[in-house]
LORO-623039 format. One line per field, with one value per residue (C-alpha): residue number from 1; residue in one letter; x, y, z. Coordinates in Angstrom, 3 decimals. Example, Ala and Ser with C-alpha at 12.3 -4.5 7.8 and 13.67 -1.06 7.14 Angstrom:
! residues 2
n = c(1|2)
res = c(A|S)
east = c(12.300|13.670)
north = c(-4.500|-1.060)
up = c(7.800|7.140)
***
This chain:
! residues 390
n = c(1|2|3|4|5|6|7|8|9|10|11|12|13|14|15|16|17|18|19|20|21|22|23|24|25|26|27|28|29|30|31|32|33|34|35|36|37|38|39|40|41|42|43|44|45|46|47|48|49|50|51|52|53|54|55|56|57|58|59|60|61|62|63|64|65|66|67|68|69|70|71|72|73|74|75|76|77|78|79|80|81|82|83|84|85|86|87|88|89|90|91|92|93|94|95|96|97|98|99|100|101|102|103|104|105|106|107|108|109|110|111|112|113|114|115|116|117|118|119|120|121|122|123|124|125|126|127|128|129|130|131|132|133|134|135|136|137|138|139|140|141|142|143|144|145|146|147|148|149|150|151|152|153|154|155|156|157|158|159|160|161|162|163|164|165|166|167|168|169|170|171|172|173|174|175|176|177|178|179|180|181|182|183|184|185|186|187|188|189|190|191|192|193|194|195|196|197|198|199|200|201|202|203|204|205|206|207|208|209|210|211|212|213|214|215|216|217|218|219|220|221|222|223|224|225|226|227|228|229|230|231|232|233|234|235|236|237|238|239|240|241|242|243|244|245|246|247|248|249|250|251|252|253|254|255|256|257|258|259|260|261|262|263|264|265|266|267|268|269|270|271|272|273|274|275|276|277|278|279|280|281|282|283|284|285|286|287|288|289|290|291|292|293|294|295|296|297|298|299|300|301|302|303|304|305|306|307|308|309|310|311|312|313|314|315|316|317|318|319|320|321|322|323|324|325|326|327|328|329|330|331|332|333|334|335|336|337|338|339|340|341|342|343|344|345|346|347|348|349|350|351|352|353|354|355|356|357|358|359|360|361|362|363|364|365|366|367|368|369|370|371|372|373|374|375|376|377|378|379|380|381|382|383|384|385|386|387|388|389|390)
res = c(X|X|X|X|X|X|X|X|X|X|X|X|X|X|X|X|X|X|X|X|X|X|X|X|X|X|X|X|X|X|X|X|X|X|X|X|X|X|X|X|X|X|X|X|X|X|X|X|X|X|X|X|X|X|X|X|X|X|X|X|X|X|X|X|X|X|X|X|X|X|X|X|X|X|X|X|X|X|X|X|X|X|X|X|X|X|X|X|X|X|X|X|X|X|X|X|X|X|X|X|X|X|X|X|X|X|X|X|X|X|X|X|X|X|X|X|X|X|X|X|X|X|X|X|X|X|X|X|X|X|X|X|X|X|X|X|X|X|X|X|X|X|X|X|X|X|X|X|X|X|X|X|X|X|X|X|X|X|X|X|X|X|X|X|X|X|X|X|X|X|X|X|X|X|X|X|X|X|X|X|X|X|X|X|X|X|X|X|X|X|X|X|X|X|X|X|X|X|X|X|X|X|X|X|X|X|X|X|X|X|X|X|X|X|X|X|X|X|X|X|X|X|X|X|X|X|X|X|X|X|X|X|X|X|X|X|X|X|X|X|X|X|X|X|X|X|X|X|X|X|X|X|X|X|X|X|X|X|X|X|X|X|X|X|X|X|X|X|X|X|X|X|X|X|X|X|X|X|X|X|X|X|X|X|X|X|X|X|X|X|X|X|X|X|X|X|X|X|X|X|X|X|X|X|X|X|X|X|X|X|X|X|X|X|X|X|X|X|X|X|X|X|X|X|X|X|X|X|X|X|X|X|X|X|X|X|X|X|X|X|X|X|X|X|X|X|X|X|X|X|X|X|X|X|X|X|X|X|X|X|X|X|X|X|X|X|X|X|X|X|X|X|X|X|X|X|X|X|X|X|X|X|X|X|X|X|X|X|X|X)
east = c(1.682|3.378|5.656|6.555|9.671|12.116|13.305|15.513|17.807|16.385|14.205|16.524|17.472|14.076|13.106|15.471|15.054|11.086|10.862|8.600|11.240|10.195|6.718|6.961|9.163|6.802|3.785|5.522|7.092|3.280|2.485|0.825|-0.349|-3.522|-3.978|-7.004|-7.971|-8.643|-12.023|-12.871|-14.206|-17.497|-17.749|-19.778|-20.840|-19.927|-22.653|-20.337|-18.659|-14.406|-11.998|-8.105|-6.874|-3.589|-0.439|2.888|6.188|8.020|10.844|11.388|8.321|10.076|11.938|9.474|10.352|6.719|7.169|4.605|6.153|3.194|3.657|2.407|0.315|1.241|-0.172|-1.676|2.114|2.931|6.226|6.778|9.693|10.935|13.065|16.660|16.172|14.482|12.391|9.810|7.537|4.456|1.428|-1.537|-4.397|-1.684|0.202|3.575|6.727|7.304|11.040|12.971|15.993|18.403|18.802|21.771|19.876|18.077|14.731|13.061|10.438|8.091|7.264|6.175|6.017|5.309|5.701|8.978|10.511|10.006|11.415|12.029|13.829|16.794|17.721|20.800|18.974|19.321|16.291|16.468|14.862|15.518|14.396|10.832|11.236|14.483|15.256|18.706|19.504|18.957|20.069|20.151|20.596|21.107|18.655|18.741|17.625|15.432|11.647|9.640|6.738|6.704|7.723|5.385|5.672|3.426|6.211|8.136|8.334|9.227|8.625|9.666|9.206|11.813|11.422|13.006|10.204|12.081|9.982|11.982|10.854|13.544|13.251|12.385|14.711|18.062|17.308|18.546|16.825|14.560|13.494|13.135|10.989|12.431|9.190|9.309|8.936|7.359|9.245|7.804|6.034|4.244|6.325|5.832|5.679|3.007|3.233|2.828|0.245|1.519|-0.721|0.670|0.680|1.019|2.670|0.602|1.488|1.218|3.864|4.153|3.347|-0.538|0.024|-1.149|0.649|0.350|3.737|4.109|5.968|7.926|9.830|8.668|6.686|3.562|-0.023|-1.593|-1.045|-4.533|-4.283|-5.812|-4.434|-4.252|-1.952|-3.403|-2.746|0.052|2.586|4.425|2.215|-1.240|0.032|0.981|-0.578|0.361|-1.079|1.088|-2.083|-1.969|-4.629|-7.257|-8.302|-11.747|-13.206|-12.599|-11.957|-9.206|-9.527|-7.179|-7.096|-4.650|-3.623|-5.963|-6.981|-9.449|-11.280|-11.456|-12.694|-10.390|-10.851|-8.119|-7.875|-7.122|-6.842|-9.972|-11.650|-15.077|-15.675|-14.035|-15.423|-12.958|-10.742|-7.963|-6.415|-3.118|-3.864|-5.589|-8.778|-10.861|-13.959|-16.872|-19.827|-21.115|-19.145|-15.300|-13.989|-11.977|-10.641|-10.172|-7.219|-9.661|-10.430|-13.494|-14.501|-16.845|-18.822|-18.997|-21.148|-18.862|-20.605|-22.076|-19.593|-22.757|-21.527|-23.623|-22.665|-19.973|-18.621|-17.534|-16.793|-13.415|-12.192|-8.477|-7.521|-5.143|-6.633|-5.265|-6.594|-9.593|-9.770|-12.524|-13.609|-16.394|-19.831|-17.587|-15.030|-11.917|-9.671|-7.184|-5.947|-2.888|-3.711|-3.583|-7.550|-9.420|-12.863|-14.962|-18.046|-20.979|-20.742|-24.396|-24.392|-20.915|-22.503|-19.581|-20.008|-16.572|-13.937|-10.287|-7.482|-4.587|-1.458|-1.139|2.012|-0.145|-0.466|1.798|0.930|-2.620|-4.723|-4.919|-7.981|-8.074|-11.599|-13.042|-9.583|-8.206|-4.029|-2.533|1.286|1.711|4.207|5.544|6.674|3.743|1.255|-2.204|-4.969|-8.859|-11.667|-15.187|-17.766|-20.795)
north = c(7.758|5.526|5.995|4.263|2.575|0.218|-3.689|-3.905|-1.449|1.895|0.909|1.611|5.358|6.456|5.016|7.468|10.373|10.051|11.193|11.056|10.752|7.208|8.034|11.009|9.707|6.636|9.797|11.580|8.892|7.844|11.370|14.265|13.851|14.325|16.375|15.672|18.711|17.334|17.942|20.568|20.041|20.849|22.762|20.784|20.779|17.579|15.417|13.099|14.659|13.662|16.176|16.466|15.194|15.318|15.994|15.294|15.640|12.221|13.518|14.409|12.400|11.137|14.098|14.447|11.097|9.632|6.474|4.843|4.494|3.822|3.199|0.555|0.369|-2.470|-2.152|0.958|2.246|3.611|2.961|5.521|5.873|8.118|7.888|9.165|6.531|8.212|5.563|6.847|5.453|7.309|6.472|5.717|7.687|10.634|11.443|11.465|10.329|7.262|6.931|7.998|6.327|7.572|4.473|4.821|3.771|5.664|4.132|2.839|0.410|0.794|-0.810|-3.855|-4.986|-8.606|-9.774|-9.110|-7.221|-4.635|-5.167|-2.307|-2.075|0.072|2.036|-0.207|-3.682|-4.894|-5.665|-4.939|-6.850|-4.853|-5.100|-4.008|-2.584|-0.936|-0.513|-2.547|-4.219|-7.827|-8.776|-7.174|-9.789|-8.656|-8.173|-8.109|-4.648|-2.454|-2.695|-0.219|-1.833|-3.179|-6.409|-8.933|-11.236|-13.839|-14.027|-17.067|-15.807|-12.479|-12.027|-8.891|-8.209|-6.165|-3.913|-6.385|-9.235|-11.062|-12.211|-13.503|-15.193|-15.165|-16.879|-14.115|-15.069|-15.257|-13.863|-17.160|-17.091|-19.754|-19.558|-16.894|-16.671|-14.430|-13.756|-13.544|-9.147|-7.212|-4.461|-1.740|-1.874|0.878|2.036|-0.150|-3.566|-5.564|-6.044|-9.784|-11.620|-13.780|-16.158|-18.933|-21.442|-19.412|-16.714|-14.184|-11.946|-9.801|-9.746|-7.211|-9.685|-9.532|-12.677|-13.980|-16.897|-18.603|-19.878|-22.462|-20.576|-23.869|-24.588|-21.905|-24.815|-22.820|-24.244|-22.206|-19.461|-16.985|-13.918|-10.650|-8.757|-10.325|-8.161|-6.893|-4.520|-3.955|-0.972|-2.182|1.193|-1.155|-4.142|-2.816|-4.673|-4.447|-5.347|-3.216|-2.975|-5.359|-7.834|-8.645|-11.772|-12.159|-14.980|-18.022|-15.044|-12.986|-9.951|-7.941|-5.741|-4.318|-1.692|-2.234|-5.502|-6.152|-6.147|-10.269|-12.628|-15.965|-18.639|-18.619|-22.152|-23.049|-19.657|-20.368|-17.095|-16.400|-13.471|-10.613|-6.978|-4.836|-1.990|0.215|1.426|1.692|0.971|-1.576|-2.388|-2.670|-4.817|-3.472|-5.443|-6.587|-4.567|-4.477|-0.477|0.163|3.509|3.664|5.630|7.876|8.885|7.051|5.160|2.377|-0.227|-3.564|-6.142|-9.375|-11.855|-11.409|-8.459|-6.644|-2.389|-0.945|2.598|4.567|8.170|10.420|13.446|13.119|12.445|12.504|13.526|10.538|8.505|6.185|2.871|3.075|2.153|1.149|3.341|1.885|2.327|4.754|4.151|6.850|8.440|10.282|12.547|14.477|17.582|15.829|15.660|12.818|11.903|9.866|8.371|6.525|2.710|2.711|4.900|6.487|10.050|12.374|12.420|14.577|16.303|16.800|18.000|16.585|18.210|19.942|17.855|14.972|11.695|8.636|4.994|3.225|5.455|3.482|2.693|1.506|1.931|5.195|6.623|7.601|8.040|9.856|10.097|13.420|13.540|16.529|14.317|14.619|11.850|13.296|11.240|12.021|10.488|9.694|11.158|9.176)
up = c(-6.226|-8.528|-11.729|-14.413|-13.938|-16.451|-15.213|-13.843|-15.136|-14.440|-11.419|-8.791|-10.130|-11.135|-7.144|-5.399|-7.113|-7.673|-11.037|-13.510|-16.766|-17.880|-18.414|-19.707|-22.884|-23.182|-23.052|-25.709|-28.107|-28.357|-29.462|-27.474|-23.808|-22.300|-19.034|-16.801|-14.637|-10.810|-9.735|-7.505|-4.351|-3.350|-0.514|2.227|6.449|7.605|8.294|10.982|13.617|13.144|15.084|14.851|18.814|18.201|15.418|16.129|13.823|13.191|11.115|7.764|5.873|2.714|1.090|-1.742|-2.971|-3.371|-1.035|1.436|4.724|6.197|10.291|12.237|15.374|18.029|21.557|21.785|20.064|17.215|14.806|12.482|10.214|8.433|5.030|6.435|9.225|12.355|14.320|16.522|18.775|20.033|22.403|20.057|22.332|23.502|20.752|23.300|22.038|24.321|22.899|18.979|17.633|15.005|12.495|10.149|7.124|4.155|4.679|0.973|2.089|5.554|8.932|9.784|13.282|15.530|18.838|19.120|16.395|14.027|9.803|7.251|3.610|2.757|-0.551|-0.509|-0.611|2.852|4.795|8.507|11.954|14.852|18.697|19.048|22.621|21.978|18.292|18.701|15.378|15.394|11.901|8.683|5.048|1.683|-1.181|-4.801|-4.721|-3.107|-1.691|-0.973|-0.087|3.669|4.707|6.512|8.880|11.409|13.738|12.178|8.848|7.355|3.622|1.778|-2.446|-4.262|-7.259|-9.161|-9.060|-6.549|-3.091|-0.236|2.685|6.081|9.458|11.925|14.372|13.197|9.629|7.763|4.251|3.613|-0.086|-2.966|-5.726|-9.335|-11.265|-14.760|-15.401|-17.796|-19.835|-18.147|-14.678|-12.428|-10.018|-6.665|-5.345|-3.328|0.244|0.808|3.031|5.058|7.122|9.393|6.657|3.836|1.907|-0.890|-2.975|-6.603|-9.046|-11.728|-14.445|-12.983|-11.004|-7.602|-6.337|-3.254|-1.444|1.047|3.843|4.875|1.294|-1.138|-3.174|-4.932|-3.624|-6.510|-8.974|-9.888|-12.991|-11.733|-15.361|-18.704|-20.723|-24.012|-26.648|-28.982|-27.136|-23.928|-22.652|-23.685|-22.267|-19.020|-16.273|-12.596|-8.905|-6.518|-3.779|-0.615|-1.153|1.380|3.093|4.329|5.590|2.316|-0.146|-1.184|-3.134|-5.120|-8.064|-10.993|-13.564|-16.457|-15.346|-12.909|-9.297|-8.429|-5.527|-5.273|-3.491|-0.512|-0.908|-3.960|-6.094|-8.335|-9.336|-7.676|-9.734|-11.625|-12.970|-15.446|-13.377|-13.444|-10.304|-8.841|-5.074|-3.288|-2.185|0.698|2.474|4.202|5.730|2.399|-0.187|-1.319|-1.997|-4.862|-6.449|-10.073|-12.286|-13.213|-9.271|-9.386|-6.196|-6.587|-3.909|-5.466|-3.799|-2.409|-3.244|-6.821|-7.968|-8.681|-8.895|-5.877|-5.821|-7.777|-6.530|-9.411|-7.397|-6.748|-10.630|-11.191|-7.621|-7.893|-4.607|-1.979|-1.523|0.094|4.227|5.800|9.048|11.015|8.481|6.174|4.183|3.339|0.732|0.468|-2.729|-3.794|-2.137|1.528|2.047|3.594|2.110|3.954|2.245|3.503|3.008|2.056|-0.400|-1.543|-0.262|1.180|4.768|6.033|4.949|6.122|5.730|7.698|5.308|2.548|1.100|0.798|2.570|3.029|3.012|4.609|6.840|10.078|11.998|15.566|17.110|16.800|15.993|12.460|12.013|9.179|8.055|6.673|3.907|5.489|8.541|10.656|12.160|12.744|14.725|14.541|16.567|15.363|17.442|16.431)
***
């Protein structure tokens, strides 16, 4: 879940110790705060068949301090990491550990993984590239501060964002930097970065201004810039605007949305909005067949139709449960809230179609789909894996 955090002064404190001070004096210097009782849930009988196959501890989670380490699947393996540096590589289908290493590093930003190497971000500002097949440490270079989003990378390229609006873009290989980009910050910021996209051409990403800019991976040289939140409003608390979710590409579109901004469909191309419907949420989204999957502040999730933005279903059940970004899962599509459940929900129709319960500490990072197979970082320390049964 993300805080409120101060640029660039405060960011890096308030990031390792996962508190809430900042928005709690920003909550009470505006006067008195209002609480918003989590729904209850509903008792149900699932309606699609989804058991547990297998749950296996991968270290120590991350120590309470609200990251998203969220592993990586690469070959039927999966790279989990936790946040005082334990790598550990299990068989996707088995759940067997296929090899752990000990990393000496306190772990701030997660996995990302290519052909031939696997990337993380430290607490200390260094961003790491280390041997996929062994977990030797190729290189490591120095940041401006930390990310805890997760890098990404096509192979040539590896681009990582920092909490301090800065987005740099290495050669894979040896590590040499090839450009940076400082964005211009806000005052105040939610608490988390964007992971970039990064194509073969290309490089995308949000900044916490609200803007989407498009980066040619060669030079750094901007093929276009798009607004996904206008800030308005008279506090710095009104004007707050933010897009800390990954962004999709599907097909000619990309689609992202903000904190009090909005849901929008760009043109990959050139950047030129599509369309656009008012939102509020602090994760990503997500595309179906014909839909894109967003969940709202408020813990609403809601279906909007991708090519005319027209709302097609909205699901109100789960209100201030404080959601994940929504993950698509064959004809469903998946949540997860603060008290560790998974809620999957027709695509058709938003209707709540299973219910689990991986953890009780809550869930880290993307839920992963391969197939008919569902993954789960526990923020206890544990990966869980499911299977559809359809």
């Amino acid at each position: 879940m993300n805080v409120l955090k101060t640029i660039p002064a405060l960011s890096s404190i308030i990031g390792k110790l996962g508190l809430f001070v900042t928005i709690l004096t920003l909550l009470l210097a505006c006067g008195s705060e209002v609480v918003n009782k989590p729904a209850e849930l509903e008792k149900m009988r699932d309606k699609v068949s989804i058991k547990r196959i297998w749950k296996v501890s991968v270290g120590s989670g991350d120590n309470d301090l609200r990251l998203q380490l969220s592993p990586v699947i690469k070959d039927d393996l999966i790279y989990a990491l936790d946040t005082e540096g334990l790598l550990t590589v299990l068989n996707r289908l088995s759940g067997e550990v296929e090899w752990e290493r000990e990393l000496e590093d306190s772990v701030s930003g997660g996995l990302e993984v290519d052909a031939q190497r696997l990337y993380y971000a430290t607490f200390q500002g260094e961003l790491v590239c280390l041997d996929r097949y062994s977990g030797n440490q190729i290189w490591r270079r120095e940041l401006t501060s930390e990310a805890i989003s997760s890098p990404s990378s096509n192979g040539r390229v590896v681009a990582v964002q920092t909490i301090d609006g800065k987005l740099f873009s290495f050669d894979t290989t040896e590590g040499i930097q090839r450009w940076r980009y400082d964005s211009v910050g806000p005052i105040l910021s939610l608490r988390g970065t964007s992971s970039p996209l990064v194509s073969k051409s290309f490089t995308i990403t949000t900044f916490a201004n609200g803007e989407m800019l498009a980066f040619d991976n060669k030079n750094g040289s901007t093929f276009w810039n798009a607004s996904i939140g206008l800030p308005q409003g008279r506090t710095e608390l009104e004007r707050l605007v933010d897009a800390d979710g990954k962004a999709v590409i599907d097909a000619e579109r990309i689609y992202a949305a903000s904190y009090q901004g909005r849901v929008v469909a760009l043109n990959a191309t050139t950047g030129s909005e599509v369309w656009s419907k008012p939102i509020s949420t602090y994760s990503g989204v997500a595309v179906g067949f014909t839909q894109v999957f967003v969940a709202n502040e408020d813990g609403d999730v809601v279906a909007f139709n991708k090519l005319n933005s027209n709302e097609v279903w909205r699901n109100e059940k789960l209100k201030y449960r404080r959601l994940s970004a929504p993950t698509v899962v064959q004809d469903m599509v998946v949540v997860s809230d603060f008290e560790g459940y998974l809620h999957f929900m027709s695509q058709v129709d938003g209707e709540i179609v299973a219910r689990k319960h991986p953890d009780s500490d809550g869930v880290m990072g993307d839920v992963l789909v391969v197939d008919d197979m569902v993954y789960v970082y526990a923020r206890s320390g544990d990966i869980v894996a499911y299977r559809i049964f359809n």
